[in-house]
C-alpha positions in Angstrom: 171.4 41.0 135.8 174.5 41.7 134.2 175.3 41.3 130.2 178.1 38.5 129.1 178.2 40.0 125.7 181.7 41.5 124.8 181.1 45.3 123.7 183.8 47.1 121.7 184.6 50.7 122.7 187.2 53.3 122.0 190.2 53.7 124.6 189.0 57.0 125.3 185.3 56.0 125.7 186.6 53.1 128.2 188.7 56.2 130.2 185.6 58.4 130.3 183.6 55.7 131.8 186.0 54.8 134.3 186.6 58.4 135.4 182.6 58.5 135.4 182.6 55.6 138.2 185.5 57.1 140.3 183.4 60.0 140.3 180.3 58.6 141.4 182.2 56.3 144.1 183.7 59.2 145.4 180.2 60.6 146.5 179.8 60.3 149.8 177.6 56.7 149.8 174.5 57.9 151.8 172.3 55.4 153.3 168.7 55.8 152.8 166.2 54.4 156.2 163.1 53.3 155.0 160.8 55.5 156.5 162.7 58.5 154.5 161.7 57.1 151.8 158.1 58.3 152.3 159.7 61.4 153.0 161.5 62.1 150.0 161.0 60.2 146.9 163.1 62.4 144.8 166.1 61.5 147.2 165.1 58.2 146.9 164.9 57.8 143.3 168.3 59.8 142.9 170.1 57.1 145.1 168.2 54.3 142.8 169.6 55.9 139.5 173.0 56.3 141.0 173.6 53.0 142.0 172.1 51.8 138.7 174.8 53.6 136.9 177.5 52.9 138.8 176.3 49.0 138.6 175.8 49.9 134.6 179.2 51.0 134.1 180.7 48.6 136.0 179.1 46.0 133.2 180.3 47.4 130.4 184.1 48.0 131.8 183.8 44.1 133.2 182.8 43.4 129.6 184.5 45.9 127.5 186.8 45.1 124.3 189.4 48.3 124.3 190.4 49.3 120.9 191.1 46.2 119.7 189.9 46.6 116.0 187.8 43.9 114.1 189.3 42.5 110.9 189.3 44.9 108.0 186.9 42.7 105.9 184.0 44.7 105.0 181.5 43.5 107.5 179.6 45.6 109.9 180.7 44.4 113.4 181.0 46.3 116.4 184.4 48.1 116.4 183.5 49.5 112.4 183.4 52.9 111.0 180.3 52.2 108.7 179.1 54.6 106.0 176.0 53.6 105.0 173.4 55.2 102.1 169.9 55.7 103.0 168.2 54.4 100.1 164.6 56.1 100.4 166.2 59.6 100.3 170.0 59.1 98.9 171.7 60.5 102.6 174.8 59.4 103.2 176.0 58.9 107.1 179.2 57.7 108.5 179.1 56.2 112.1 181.0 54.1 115.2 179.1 51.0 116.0 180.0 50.8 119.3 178.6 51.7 122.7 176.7 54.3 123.3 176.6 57.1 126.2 180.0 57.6 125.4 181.6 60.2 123.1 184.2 58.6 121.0 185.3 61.8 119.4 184.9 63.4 116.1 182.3 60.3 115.3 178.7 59.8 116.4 178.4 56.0 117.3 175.6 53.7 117.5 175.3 50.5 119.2 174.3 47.3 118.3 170.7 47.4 119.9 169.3 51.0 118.2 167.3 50.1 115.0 169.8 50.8 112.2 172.6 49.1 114.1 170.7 45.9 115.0 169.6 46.1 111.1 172.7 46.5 109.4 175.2 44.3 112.2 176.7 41.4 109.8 176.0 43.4 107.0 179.1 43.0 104.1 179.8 46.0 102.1 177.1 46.5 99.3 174.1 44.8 100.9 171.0 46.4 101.8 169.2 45.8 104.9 166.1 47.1 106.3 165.6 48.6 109.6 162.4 49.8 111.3 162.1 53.3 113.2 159.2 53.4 116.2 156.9 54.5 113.9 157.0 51.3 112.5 158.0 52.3 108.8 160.3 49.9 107.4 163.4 51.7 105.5 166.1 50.6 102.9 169.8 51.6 104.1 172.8 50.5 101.5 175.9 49.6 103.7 178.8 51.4 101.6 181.7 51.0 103.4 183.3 49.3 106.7 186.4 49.9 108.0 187.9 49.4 111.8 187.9 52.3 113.9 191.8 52.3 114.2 192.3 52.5 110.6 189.6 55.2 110.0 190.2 59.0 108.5 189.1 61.0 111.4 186.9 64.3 110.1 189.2 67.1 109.8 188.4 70.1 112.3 188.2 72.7 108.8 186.1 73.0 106.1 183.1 69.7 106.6 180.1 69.9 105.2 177.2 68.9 107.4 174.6 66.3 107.0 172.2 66.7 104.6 168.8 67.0 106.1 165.6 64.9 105.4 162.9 67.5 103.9 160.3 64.7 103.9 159.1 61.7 104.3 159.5 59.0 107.5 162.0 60.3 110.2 164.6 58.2 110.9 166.2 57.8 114.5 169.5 59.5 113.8 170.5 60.1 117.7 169.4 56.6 119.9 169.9 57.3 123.2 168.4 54.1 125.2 171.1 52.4 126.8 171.8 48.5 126.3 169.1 46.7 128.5 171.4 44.1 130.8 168.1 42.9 132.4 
C-alpha cells in the first residue's frame, strides 16, 4: 500500500533518490522460480528488499513536495529548519523535518514519524512539547526557532562547534533511521 501524504524534501534529496531508482532499475531484473527459493533464501530475500525499495522510492517521488518552502510563521511543519532546546539537559539542536534516508546536506533531518518530530510537528515557536524515546521516558523539548529550509543559514564548513553531549540521564533518539511505514 502506498502513502497519499505529501512529504517535503530538498531538491537535492529528491535527485539522490531518483538517481537511487535509475540505479536499481538498471540492474539486470532477475526472475526468481520458485523452487530456487528453497535453494537460496539470501538471493531471495535480496530480490524482496530490492523491489521493496524501488517500490519505496517510487512513493515518496510520486508524493514528494520539492523545495517548495512552508510559510515563514514559526510553526514546525515539514519543510522547517527547527532548533529546538532540550529542556531536561539545556542541549540545543538544529534540524530538517523532512524525509529521512536522504542526506539534505550540511543538516541532519528528521521526519515526521521519529519521536521528537511527531512530538513537536505543529509546534509554534516557544511551546514545549513532550516526546517519548523507546525506553518509554517521557521528555520536555522547547521549540526555539522555525524557519523554512530555503531561507535557513547553512553551517559554515570552518570553525563549528559540535553538539554538546548528554553525560547522563535518559538517552534520547538523536539519529531515527526507520523509514516511513506506507503499509
Amino acid at each position: 500500500m502506498t502513502t497519499t501524504e505529501r512529504l517535503w524534501m530538498t531538491p537535492q534529496a529528491h535527485s539522490e533518490l531518483q538517481a537511487e531508482l535509475a540505479a536499481l532499475r538498471s540492474r539486470p531484473n532477475i526472475e526468481v522460480p520458485e523452487d530456487f527459493m528453497d535453494y537460496d533464501d539470501n538471493l531471495g530475500a535480496k530480490y524482496a528488499a530490492r523491489q521493496a525499495r524501488i517500490r519505496r522510492i517510487q512513493d515518496l517521488l510520486a508524493n514528494a513536495v520539492v523545495g517548495e518552502d512552508p510559510p515563514d510563521d514559526g510553526i514546525a511543519e515539514p519543510g522547517m529548519v527547527l532548533t529546538v532546546r532540550y529542556d531536561d539537559t539545556g542541549e540545543i539542536e538544529t534540524f530538517l523535518l523532512g524525509v529521512r534516508g536522504v542526506d539534505a546536506g550540511d543538516i541532519d533531518v528528521y521526519s515526521v514519524q521519529s519521536p521528537l518530530g511527531s512530538a513537536i510537528a505543529g509546534a509554534l515557536v516557544g511551546e514545549q512539547r513532550t516526546y517519548s524515546i523507546p525506553s518509554g521516558v517521557n521528555l520536555p523539548v522547547t521549540l526555539l526557532k522555525a524557519v523554512p529550509y530555503g531561507m535557513r543559514t547553512p553551517k559554515s564548513s570552518g570553525a563549528q562547534s559540535a553538539s554538546p553531549q548528554r553525560i547522563s540521564g535518559p538517552a534520547r533518539p538523536t539519529r531515527v533511521t526507520a523509514q516511513v511505514n506506507t503499509k
